[in-house]
C-alpha positions as CSV (number, residue, x, y, z in Angstrom):
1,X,-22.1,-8.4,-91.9
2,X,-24.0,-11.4,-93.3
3,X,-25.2,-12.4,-96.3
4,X,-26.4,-15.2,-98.4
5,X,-23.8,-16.1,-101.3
6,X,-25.5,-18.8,-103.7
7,X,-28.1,-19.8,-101.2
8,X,-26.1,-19.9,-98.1
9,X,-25.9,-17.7,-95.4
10,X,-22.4,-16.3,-94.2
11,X,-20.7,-13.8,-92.1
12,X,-18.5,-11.8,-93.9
13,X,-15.0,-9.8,-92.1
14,X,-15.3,-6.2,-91.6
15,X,-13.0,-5.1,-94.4
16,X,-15.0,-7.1,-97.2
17,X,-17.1,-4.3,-98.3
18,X,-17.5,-4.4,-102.1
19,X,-18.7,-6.9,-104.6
20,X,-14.8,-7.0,-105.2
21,X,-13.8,-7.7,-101.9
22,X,-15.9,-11.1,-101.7
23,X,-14.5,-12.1,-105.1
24,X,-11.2,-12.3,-103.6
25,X,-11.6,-13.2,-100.1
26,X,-13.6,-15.8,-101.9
27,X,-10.3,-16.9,-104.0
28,X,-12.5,-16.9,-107.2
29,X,-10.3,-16.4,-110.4
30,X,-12.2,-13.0,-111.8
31,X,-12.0,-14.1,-115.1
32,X,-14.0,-16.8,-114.8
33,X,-16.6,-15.6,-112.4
34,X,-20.3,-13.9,-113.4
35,X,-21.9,-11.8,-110.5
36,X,-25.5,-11.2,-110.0
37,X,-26.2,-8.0,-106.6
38,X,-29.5,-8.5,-104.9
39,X,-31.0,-9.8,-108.5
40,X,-28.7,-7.3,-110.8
41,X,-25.8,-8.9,-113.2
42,X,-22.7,-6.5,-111.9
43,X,-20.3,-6.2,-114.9
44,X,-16.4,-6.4,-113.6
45,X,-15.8,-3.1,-114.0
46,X,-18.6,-2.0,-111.0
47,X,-17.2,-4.8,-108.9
48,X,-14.9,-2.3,-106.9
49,X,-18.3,0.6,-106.6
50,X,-21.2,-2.0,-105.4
51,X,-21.2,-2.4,-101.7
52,X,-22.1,-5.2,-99.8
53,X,-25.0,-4.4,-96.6
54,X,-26.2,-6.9,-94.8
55,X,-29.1,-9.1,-95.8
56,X,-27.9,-8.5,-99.5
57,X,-28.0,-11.6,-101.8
58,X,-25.5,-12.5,-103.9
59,X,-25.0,-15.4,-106.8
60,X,-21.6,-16.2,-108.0
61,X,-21.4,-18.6,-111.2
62,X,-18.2,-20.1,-112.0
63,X,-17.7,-20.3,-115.9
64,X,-16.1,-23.6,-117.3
65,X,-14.9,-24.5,-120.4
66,X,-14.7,-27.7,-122.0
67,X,-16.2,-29.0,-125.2
């Protein structure tokens, strides 16, 4: 399957199949991590529910602290 993640296009293993799935194969700390499915914010607890297809776009933004 292949979709675009922040702009750029990739191909994605067979057994990443959920919003979920990328976050971790992606090694992204969850806690720290907003979503955003084909142009809809996915709150943490639908991550696990909302299949991936391909063609979908995702955006990932990484939250950092600091002050």
């Amino acid at each position: 399957m292949r979709i675009a993640v922040n702009g750029t296009s990739q191909e994605l293993p067979a057994e990443v199949e959920s919003v979920q799935d990328l976050v971790s194969t992606l090694a992204l700390a969850q806690e720290q991590v907003a979503v955003e499915h084909n142009g809809a914010i996915v709150r943490r607890a639908a991550w696990p529910k909302v299949a991936l297809a391909d063609g979908d776009v995702v955006e990932i933004v990484t939250l950092v602290g600091g002050g």
